[in-house]
N, C-alpha and C positions, 0 to 999 in steps of 0.2 A: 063804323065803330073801330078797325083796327088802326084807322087815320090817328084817329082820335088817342089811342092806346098808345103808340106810338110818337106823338106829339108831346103826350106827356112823360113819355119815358126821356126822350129828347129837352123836354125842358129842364126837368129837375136835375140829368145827367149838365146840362149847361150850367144851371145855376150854382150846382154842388163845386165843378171847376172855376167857375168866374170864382168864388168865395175861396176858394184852394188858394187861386193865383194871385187874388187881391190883400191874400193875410200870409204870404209866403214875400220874403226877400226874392230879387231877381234869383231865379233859376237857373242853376245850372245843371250838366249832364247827369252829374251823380243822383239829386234831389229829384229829376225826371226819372230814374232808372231808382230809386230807391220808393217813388211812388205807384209806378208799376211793376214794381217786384209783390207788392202786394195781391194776394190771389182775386181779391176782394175788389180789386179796383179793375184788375185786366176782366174780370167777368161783367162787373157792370161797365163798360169800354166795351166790350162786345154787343154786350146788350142793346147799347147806344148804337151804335153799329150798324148791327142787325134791323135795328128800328129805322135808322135811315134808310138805308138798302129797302126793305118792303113798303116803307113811307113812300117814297121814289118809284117804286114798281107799280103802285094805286096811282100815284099821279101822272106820270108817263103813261099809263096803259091806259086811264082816262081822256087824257092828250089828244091821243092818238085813236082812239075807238072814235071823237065827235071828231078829228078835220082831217082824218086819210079814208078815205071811201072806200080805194080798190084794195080788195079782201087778200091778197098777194103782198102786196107793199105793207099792209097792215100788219100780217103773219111775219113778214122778214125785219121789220123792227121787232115785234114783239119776241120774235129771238134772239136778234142781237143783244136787246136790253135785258134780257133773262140771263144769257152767259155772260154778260158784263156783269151782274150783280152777283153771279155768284163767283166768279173769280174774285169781284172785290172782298168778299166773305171768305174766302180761304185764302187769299192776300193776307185777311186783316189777321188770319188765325195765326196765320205767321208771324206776325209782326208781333201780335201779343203774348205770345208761345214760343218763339225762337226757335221754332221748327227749323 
């Protein structure tokens, strides 16, 4: 279910940008920074985000549950790819927040 949740948060967040970028003249810095100056847009941009990041965490730990056997190697990815995912999430907080 949360694949699922998540795929459609991911779609509509794509299709909303494809339609942004296909009725906007080329882009430039200001227009980029004047779009995400809006609170409303960096929230759902996290959103999208966020939904990548645990999309990716159910398919990666899927992955990896059916073709790594030994229960050692299986635990030492499934933390690598757990602090990678949330540093990419306080990365992206950054980026959206100018932390």
């Amino acid at each position: 279910l949360i694949q699922r949740v998540t795929a459609v948060v991911m779609a509509i967040y794509t299709v909303i940008m494809v339609g942004y970028l296909w009725l906007q003249p080329p882009l430039d810095y200001n227009m980029w920074s004047a779009l995400f100056a809006n609170q409303a847009m960096r929230t759902f941009t996290l959103l999208f985000l966020l939904s990548v990041f645990y999309h990716a965490w159910i398919g990666v730990r899927d992955i990896v549950m059916d073709y790594v056997k030994p229960p050692g190697v299986r635990l030492v990815i499934h933390v690598l790819v757990i602090l990678m995912l949330v540093l990419y999430t306080i990365w992206s907080v950054q980026i959206l927040w100018g932390m």
